[in-house]
N, C-alpha and C positions, 0 to 999 in steps of 0.2 A: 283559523288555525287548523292545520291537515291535523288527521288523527292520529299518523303516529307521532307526530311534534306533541300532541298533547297526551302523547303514553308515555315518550320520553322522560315527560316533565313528574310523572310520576312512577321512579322503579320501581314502589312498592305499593300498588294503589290497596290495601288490605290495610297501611299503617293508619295507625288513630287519626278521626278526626270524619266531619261527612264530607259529602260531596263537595259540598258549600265552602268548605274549607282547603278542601284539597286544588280547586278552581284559585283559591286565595294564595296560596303557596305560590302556584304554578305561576300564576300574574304576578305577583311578587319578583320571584325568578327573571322572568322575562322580559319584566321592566328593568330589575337590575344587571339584564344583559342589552337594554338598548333597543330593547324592541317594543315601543310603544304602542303600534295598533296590534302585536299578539298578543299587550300584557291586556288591553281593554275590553279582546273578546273573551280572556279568560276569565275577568273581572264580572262582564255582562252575565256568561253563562254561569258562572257562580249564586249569583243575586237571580237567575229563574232557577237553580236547580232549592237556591233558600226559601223561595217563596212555593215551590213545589210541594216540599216538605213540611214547610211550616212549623216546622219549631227549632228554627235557628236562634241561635240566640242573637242578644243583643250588641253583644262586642262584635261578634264577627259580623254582623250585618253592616252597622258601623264603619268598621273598615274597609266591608268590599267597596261600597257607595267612596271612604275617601279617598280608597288608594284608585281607582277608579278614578276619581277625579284629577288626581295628580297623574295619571296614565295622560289622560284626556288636555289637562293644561300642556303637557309635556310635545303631545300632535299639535298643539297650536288651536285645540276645541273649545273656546273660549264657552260655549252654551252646555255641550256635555258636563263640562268641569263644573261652572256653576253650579248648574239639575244635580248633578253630586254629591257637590260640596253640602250644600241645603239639607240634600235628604239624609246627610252622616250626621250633620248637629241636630237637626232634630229630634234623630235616635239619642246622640250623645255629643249633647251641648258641652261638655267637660272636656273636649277633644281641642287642646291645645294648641297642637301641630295643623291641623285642621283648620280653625282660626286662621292661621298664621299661611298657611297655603293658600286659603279664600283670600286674603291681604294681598298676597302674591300675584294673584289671578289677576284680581284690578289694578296693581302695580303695573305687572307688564301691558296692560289694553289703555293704561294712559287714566286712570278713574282715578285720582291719586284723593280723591275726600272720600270715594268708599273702601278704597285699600286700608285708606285711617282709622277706621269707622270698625275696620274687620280687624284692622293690627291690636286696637284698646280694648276688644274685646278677649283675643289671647291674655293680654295683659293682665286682664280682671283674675282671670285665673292663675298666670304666674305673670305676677308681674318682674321675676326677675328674668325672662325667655331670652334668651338673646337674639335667635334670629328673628322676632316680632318687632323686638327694638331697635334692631340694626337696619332690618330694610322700612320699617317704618319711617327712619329717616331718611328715604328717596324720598318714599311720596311725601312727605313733610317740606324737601326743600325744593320739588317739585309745584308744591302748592303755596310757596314761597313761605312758610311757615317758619321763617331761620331761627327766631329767637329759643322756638321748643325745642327744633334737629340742635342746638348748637347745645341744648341743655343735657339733652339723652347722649351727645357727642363725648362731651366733658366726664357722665357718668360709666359710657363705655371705655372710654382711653384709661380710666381709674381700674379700671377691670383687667383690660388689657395691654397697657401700656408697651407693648412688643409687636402693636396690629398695625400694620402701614397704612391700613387703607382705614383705619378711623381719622387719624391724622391728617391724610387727606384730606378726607369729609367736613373735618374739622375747620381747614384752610379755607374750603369752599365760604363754609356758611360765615366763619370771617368775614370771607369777602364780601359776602352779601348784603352784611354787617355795614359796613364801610369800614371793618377792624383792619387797617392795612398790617400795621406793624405783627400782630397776634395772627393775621395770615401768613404771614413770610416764615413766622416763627413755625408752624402747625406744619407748612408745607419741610421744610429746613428740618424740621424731628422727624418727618416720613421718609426724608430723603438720608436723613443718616441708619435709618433701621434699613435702608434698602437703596443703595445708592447707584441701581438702574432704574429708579423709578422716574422716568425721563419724562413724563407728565406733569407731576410734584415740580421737576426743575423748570421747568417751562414755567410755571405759574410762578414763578418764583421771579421768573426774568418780566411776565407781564407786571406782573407787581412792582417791583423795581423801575419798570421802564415808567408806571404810574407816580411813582414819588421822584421822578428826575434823575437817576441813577443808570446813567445809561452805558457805563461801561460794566455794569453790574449787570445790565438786562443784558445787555451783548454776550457776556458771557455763559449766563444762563443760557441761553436760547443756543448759543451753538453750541452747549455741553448736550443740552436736549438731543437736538439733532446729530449728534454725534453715538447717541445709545439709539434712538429710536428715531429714523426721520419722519414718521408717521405716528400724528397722535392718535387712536384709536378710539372711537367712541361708537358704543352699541345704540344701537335703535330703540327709544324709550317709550315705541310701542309695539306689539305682537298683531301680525304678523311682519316679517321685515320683508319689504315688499324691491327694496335694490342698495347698493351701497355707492356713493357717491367720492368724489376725493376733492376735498378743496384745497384750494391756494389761499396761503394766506401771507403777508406779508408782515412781519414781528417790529418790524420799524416805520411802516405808514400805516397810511388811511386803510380800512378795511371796513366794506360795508356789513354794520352789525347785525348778530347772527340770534342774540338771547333769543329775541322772542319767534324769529325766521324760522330758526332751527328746536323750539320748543316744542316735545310732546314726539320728536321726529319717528317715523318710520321708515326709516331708513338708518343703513350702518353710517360713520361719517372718517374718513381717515382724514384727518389734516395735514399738509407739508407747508411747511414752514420755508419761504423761500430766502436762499442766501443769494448775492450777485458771484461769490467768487465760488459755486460747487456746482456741480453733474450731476445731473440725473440719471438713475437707468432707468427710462420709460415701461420698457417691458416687464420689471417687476412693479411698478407703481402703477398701471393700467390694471392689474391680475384682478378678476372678478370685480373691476368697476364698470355701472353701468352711465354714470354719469359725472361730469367734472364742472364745479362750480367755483367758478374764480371769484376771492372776497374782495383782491387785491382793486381796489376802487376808487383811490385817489392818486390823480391822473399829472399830480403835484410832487407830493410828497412820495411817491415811486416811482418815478421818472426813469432810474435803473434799473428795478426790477420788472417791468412790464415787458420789454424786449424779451428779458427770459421767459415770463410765464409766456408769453405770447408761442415761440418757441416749443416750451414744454408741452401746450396745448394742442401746437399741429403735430407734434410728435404721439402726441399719443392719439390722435385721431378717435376721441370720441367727441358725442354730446358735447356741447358746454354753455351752462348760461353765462354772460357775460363775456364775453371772448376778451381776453387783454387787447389786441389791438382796435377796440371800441372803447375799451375804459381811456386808452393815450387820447380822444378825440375829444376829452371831457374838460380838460383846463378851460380854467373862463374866459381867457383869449380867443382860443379855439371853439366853445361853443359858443361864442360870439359873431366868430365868424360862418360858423356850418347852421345856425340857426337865423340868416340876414334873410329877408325877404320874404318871408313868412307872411300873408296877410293875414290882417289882425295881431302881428303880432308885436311888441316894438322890445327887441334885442339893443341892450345898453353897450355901447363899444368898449375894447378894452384893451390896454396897452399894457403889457410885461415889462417892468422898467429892471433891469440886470443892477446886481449889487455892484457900487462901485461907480455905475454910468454919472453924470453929472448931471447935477439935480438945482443947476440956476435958473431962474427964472426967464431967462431968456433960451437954456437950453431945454426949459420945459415948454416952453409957447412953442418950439419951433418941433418941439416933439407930438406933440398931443393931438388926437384928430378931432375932436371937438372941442369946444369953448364953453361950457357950458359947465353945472356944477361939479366937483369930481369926489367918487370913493374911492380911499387909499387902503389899500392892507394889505400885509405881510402875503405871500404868495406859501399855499401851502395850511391857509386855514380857512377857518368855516363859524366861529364863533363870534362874539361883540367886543373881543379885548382886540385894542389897537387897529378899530376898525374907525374909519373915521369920513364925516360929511365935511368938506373943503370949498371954500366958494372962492379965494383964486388962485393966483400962481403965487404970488406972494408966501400966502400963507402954507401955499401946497409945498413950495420949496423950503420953508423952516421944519416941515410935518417931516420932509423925508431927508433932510437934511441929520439929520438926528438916528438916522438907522440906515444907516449908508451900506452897512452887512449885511442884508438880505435883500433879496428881490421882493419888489412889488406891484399888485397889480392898482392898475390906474384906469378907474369904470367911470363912466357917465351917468351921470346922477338922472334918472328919469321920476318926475314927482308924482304919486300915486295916491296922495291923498284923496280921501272921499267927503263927497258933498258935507257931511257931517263935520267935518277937520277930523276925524278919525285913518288913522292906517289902517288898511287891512293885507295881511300875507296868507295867501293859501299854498296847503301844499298837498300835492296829489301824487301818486305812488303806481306808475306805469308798471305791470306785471301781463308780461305775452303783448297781449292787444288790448289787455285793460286799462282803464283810467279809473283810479279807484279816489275817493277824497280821502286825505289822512287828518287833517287839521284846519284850523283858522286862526289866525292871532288879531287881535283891535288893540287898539294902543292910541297915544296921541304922537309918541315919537317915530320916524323914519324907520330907527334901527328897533325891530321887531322882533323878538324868540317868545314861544309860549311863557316861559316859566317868568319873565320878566316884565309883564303884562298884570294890570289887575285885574285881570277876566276870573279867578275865584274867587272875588268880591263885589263882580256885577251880572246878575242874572240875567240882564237885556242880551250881553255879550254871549253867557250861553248858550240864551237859547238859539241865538245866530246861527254863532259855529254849528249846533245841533241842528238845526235846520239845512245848513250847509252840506254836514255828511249822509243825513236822512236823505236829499238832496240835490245835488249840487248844479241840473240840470235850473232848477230855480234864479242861481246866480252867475253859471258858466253857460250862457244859453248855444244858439247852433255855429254861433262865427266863431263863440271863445271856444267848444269843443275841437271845431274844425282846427283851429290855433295848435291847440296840446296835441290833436292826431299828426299833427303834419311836423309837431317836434317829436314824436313819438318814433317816427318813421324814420328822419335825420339824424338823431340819436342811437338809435338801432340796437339798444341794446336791451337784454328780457328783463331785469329787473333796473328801475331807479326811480329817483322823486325828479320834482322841480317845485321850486319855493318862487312865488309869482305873485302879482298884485292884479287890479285892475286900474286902467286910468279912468279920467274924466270921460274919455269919449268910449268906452266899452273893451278899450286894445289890451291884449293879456302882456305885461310887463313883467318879463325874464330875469328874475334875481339870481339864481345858483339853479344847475343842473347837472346831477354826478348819481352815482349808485353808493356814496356814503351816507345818505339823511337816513336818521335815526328813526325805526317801527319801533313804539314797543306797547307795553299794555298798565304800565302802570297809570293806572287813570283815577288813582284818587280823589273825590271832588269834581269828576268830570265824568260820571259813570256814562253820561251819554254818549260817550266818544265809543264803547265798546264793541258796538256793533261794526262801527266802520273799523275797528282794527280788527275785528275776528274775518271779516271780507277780507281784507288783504292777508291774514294768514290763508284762509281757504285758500285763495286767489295763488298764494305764492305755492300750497303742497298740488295743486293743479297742475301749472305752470313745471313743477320738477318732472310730476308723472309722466303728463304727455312729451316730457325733454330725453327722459331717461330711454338707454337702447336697453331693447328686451332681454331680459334675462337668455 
């Protein structure tokens, strides 16, 4: 700080008060004009001219050390702040605000069980604080704690029932709930105290879109985008290191983001893509350093990928996932860009259009293999209406029956293991990595974790655990080679593939798209943790080195 800045800061340096205080004023000042490394020198030279003197008292010491510290959180000084915070409660543990700032500190660095830890301890003191309460419910619903955030939610909204953004919070932890109905509701009372709150309406149309109400969700979503075509969400760690703009797609597939985008450091704007609206590129590029398209099933957005593809080259930056790599992903199509692959055996698969004729003489002369066939609705990924068919007979009464939607028609490759056991592994390509995500053992064909009774056999865990510890033990050098060489054909930076093995060691290709579900809830399976904490690393890597430089 130049010296006359710091005579300025005091016209009457004679008025009450020492040295010590008069540095406190000034910092004070300083920080409440925005200037946070002047208000910290002020702060520093305060706290030597106190300890010069030596008989500063207590309050004021106190304070230099926390406004100091909030100087320092404010620069982004995560360890100054701290060394601060510390040395103010120790003078005066009674320091409420204090508390409550400490909480803050670890809030924004992503620490969200010592932010809690810091927020109960304001509390002890008053426990009716409000901002201790208030943002102790980030780190709460951060730390997936919903049932308490929803309990302080309830006592806050009784306090202030006129607050939008409790209402909000409220909707949230609903959701997290599985309280659909009492989220639509929470969202719907924030959107009436504030009826641009175009966030609110958006969750409002996902929710909707979730209970089958889809002219409800329609509407939602394009009232949203009609206030704000950009969802905004800040970086839920300090320092915020770029901001990103993804695509998302409100009526398909979109690769999930809960736990992708958990903890982020980074800003994140959403757009929400319609088929029938314009973009202006130039203001939705503005200060983005990277574009990450979610839009990921290559099915069920078949109209909108042209656009994002489009929006993409227009705005000429970065992008993981390019749309026109996601269109390459239908199971016909990576049926065919994945042939020939050694070691690898790709199931063939025919697109049969709604409507085509589905006799048994027009299916023999259709089909290119003879051999067992899986039928399902074109456009999904889960075990309903997913079915093993062994011939034409009965393959023609299967689709005879659903004559309105396309389906696809895959050859049945048997993958059982020497045991009569299935096994499905699925692995989660990020950059040039090949990371293991899961295992499933089952006796049936059709394989999903949750429908397996792998948390009632420990043989199986420790498998799978071995597998992700691993997986160079069960994928040796020909099956690596395999997944490298679909890695490569695939081309795109993030996606899974859900695979088997056969009898003779060959990696058999069941589904390959950048929709398969990361997450971390691993209840019952703590061992899975480490391989899902690798692929998070693996994926804020993967952004960094993607993202153009500030």
């Amino acid at each position: 700080m130049h010296a006359s800045q710091f005579a300025s800061a005091f016209p009457d340096t004679d008025a009450a008060g020492s040295i010590a205080q008069q540095h406190l004023r000034a910092g004070l000042q300083l920080f409440s004009d925005g200037k946070a490394v002047e208000a910290i020198a002020a702060f520093q030279r305060g706290l030597i001219e106190a300890e010069k003197a030596g008989t500063e008292s207590a309050e004021t010491m106190s304070d230099l050390y926390a406004k100091l510290g909030n100087a320092a959180a404010s620069a982004g000084d995560f360890q100054t702040a701290s060394i601060n915070y510390q040395a103010a409660l120790r003078i005066a543990p009674h320091l409420t605000n204090c508390w409550c700032s400490f909480g803050d500190l670890y809030l924004r660095h992503g620490q969200h069980q010592r932010a809690i830890e810091l927020y109960l301890q304001a509390l002890k003191l008053n426990p009716r604080h409000w901002a201790a309460r208030a943002n102790m419910v980030h780190a709460l619903m951060a730390a997936k704690q919903y049932l308490v955030a929803k309990a302080i939610l309830v006592e806050l909204k009784s306090e202030r029932p006129r607050d939008t953004r409790i209402h909000h919070l409220l909707g949230k932890a609903h959701f997290e709930l599985n309280e659909v109905e009492p989220a639509i509701t929470s969202f719907q009372e924030a959107v009436a105290l504030n009826p641009q709150d175009s966030e609110s309406i958006n969750w409002i149309g996902a929710l909707k879109q979730s209970l089958g109400d889809q002219a409800g969700a329609q509407a939602a979503y394009a009232e949203s985008a009609r206030i704000q075509p950009l969802i905004r969400r800040p970086a839920a760690k300090q320092p915020v290191e770029f901001r990103v703009l993804s695509l998302y797609a409100p009526f398909g597939g979109n690769t999930p983001t809960e736990y992708l985008f958990q903890d982020a450091f980074f800003d994140i704007d959403t757009l929400s893509l319609f088929a029938a609206r314009d973009y202006d590129t130039a203001q939705l590029g503005q200060n983005i350093q990277l574009v990450i398209n979610l839009v990921s099933d290559a099915d069920q957005t078949d109209a909108l990928l042209p656009l994002a593809a489009d929006l993409v080259d227009r705005l000429g930056l970065p992008t993981v996932n390019h749309p026109r790599r996601v269109q390459q992903t239908t199971r016909d199509a990576v049926a065919t860009l994945l042939q020939g692959i050694p070691g690898c055996r790709v199931p063939q698969a025919l697109r049969l259009k709604a409507g085509a004729e589905r006799t048994e003489a027009a299916l023999e002369k259709m089909l290119p293999f003879s051999s067992t066939v899986l039928a399902r609705p074109v456009g999904t990924h889960g075990g309903d209406d997913f079915e093993k068919i062994e011939d034409v007979a009965a393959l023609s009464a299967f689709l005879s029956q659903r004559t309105d939607h396309d389906h696809y028609l895959i050859e049945y490759i048997d993958y059982v293991s020497a045991d009569r056991h299935f096994r499905k592994y699925r692995f989660i390509f990020i950059g040039n990595e090949i990371l293991p995500y899961h295992l499933c053992i089952g006796r049936d064909w059709k394989l999903h974790h949750i429908n397996t009774d792998m948390a009632h056999q420990p043989w199986m865990q420790q498998e799978e655990a071995t597998f992700l510890n691993n997986p160079a033990a069960v994928f040796g050098l020909a099956q690596m080679q395999a997944l490298q060489a679909i890695r490569e054909r695939i081309g795109l930076d993030y996606f899974g593939i859900d695979c088997g093995l056969d009898a003779a060691g060959n990696v058999v290709v069941f589904e390959v798209n950048a929709s398969m579900l990361v997450h971390a809830r691993n209840e019952g399976f703590v061992y899975k943790d480490p391989a899902v904490r690798r692929i998070k690393l693996a994926y804020d890597a993967m952004l960094r080195k993607r993202a153009k430089p500030r």
